[in-house]
N, CA, C and O of each residue as an XYZ file, in Angstrom:
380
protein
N      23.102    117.222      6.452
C      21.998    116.284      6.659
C      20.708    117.027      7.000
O      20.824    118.076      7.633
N      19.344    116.550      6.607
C      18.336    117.426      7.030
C      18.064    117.087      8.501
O      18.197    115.988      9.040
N      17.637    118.302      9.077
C      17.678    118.191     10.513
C      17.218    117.210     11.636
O      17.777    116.908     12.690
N      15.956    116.776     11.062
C      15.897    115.530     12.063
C      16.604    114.121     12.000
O      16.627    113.348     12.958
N      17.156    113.876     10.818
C      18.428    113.101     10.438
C      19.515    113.507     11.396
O      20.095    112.674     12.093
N      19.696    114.369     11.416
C      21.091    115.086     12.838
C      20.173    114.955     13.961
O      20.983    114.628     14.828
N      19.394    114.974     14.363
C      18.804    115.394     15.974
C      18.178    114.116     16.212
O      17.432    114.111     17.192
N      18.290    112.946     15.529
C      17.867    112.053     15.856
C      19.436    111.018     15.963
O      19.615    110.191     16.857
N      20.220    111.246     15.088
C      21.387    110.908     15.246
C      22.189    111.261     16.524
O      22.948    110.401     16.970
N      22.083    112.443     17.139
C      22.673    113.202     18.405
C      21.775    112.686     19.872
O      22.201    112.715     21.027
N      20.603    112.284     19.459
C      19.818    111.667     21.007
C      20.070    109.820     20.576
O      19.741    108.945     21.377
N      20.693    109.498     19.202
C      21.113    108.211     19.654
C      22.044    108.563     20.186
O      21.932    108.508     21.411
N      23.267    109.037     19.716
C      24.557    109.001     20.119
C      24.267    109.312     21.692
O      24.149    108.285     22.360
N      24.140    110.447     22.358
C      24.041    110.719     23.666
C      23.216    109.882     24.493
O      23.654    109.725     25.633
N      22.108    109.291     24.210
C      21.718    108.242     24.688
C      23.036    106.799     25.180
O      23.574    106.239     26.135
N      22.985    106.823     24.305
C      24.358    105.322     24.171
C      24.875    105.768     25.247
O      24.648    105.553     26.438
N      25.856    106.649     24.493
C      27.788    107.275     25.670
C      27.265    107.641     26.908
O      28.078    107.641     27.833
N      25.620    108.087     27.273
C      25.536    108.280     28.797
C      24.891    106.950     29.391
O      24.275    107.021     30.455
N      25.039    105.611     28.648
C      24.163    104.589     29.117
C      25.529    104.206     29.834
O      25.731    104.047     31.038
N      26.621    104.077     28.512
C      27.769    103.067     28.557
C      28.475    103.839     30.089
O      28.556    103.256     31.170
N      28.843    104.993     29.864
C      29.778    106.234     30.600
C      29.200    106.561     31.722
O      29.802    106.798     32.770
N      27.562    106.602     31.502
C      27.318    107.206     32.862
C      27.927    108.458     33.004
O      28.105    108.853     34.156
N      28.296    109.189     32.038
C      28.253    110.695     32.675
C      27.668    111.483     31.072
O      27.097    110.839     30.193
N      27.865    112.435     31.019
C      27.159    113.350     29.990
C      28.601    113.126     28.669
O      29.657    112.540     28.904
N      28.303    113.631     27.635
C      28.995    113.099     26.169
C      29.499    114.207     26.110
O      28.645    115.086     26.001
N      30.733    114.639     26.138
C      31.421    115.881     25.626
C      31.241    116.273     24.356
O      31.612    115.576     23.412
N      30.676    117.387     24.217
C      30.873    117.772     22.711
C      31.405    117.330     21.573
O      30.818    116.847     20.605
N      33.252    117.633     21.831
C      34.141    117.202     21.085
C      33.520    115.426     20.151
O      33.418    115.003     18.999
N      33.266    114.935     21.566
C      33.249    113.257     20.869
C      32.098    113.675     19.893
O      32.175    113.723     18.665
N      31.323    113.885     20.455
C      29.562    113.491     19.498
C      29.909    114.538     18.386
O      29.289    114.227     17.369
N      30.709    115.726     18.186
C      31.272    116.382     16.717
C      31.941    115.415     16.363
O      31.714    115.231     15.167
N      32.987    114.341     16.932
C      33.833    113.623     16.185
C      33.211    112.374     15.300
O      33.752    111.862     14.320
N      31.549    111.897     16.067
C      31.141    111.056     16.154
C      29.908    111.053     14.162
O      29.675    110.345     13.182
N      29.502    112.690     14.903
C      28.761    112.799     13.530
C      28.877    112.948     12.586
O      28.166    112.708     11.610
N      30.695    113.788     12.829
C      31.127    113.905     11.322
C      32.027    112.708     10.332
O      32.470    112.769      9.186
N      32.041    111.815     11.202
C      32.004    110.335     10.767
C      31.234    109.875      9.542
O      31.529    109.367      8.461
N      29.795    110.377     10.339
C      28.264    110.221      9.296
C      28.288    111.324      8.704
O      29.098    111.148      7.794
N      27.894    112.399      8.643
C      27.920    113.526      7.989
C      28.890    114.328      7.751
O      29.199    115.125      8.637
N      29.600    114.319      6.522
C      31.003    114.862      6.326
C      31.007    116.277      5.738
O      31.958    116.996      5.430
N      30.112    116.414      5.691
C      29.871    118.052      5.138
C      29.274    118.970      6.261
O      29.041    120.153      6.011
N      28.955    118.273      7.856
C      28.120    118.816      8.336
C      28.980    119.929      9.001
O      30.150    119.652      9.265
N      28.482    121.200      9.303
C      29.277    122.291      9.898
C      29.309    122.550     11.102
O      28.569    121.836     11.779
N      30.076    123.555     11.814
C      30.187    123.729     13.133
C      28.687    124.285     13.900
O      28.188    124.025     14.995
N      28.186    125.306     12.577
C      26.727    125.953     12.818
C      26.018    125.389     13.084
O      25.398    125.621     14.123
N      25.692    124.210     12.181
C      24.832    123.630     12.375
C      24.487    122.361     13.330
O      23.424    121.764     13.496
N      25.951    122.140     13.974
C      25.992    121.160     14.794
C      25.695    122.145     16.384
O      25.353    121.543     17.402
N      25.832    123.256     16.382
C      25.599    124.031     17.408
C      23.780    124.481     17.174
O      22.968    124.408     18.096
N      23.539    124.791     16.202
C      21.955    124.997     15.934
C      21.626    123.771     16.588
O      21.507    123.620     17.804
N      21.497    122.962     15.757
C      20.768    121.538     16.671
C      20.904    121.170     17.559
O      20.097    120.326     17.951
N      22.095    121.611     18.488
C      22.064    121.287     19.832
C      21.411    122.368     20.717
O      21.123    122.085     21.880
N      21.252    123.165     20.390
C      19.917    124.379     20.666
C      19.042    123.859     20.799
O      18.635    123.629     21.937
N      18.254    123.376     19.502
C      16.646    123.389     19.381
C      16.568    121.846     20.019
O      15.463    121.375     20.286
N      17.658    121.162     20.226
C      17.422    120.060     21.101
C      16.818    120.341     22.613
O      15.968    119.880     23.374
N      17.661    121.239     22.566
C      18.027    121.587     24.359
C      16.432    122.421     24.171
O      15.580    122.009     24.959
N      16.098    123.244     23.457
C      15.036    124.172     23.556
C      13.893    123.415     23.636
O      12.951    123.997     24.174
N      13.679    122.218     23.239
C      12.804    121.340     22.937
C      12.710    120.646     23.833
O      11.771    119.856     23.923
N      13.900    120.774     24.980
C      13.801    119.286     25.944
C      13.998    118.288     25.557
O      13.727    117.288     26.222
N      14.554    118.230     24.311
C      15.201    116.275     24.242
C      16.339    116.439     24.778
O      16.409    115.601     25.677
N      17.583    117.240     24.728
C      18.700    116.878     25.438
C      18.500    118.572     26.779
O      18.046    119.716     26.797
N      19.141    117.679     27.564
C      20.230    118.511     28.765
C      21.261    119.150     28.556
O      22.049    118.253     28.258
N      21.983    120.386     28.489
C      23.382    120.625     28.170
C      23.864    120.889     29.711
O      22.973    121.291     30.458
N      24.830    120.758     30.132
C      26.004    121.264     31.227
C      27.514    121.805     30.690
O      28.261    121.592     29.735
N      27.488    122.634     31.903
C      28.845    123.357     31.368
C      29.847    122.754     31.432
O      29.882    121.635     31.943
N      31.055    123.434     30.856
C      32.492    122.810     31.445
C      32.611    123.040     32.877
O      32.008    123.899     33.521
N      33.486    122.149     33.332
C      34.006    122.195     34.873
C      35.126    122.494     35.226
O      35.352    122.624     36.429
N      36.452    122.745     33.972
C      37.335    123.381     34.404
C      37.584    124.741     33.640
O      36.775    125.629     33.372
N      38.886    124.654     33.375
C      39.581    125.734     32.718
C      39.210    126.161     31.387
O      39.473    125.240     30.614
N      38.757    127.070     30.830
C      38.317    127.088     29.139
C      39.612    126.500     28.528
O      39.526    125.550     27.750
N      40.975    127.111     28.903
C      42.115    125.968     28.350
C      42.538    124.915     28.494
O      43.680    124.561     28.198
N      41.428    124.050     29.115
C      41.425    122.590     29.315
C      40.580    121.976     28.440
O      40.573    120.748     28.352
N      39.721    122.811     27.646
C      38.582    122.418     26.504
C      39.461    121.392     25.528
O      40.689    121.458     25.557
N      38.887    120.592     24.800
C      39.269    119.730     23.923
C      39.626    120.559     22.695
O      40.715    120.651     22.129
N      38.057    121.342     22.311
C      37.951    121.635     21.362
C      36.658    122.602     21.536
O      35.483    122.323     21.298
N      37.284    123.990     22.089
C      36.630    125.002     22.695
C      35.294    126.093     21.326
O      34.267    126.727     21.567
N      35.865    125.880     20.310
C      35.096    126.127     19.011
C      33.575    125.282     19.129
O      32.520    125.622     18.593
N      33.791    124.207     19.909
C      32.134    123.642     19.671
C      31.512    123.637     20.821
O      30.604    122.863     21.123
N      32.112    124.750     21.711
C      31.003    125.435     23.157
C      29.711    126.094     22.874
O      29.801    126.591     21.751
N      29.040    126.224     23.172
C      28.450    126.548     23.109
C      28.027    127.830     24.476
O      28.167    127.413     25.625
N      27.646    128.977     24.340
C      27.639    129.872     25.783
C      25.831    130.060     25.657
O      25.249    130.714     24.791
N      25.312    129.424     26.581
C      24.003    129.750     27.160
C      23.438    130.942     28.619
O      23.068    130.362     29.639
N      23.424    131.746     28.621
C      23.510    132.712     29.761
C      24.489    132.759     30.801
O      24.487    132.572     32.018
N      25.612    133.179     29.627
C      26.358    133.011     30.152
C      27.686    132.063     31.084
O      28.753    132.289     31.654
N      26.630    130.735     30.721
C      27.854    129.996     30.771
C      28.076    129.100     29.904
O      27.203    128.775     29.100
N      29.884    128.275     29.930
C      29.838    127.797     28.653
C      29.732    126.362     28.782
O      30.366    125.528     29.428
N      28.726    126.306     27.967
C      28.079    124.544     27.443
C      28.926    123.531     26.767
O      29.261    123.674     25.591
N      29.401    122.155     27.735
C      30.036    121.425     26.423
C      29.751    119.886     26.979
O      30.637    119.034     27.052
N      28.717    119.726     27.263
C      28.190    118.424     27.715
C      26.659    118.320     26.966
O      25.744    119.142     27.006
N      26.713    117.190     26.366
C      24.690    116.866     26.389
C      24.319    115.587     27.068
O      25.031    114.588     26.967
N      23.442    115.605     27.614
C      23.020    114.549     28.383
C      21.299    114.323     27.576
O      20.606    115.023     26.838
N      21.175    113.184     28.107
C      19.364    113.087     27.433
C      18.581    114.064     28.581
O      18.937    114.558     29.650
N      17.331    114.079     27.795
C      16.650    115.325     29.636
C      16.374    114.557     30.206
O      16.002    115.012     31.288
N      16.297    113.445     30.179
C      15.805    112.406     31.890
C      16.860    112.350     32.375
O      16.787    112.024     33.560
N      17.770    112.503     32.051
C      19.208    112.160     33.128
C      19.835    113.078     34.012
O      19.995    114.279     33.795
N      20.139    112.521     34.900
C      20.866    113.354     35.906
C      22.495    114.059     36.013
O      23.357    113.196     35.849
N      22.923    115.149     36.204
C      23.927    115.414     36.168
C      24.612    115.807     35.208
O      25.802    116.076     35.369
């Protein structure tokens, strides 16, 4: 998909699941969620855009909180200085 087609798709989705959930959207789901819609879309590029999201300030990322072998689906972490990323939240939100 061209990119703001995905990055506009990923601040609906995370918008929603942290309205409904109240906590931040695990990775895993919002990969499960987009490749629903975009069936060709790749692991790269679902990790690129959650970069230039985060770089941009539309989304928040947080790390995992437990065990890396408690990951769902540890391939769509992402490691930001060192630690590893598998939450997006919108940037106004807390936690």
């Amino acid at each position: 998909p061209p990119p703001r087609i995905l990055e506009d798709a990923i601040l609906a989705f995370v918008e929603a699941w942290t309205r409904d959930k109240r906590a931040g959207c695990q990775f895993d789901v919002l990969w499960n969620h987009l490749k629903e819609l975009h069936t060709h879309l790749t692991i790269g590029t679902f990790q690129d855009t959650l970069r230039t999201l985060s770089d941009t300030h539309h989304i928040r990322l947080s790390g995992w909180p437990r065990m890396i072998d408690d990951m769902p689906q540890p391939h769509l972490a992402l490691f930001v200085s060192s630690k590893v990323m598998y939450y997006a939240h919108p940037a106004h939100a807390n936690g």
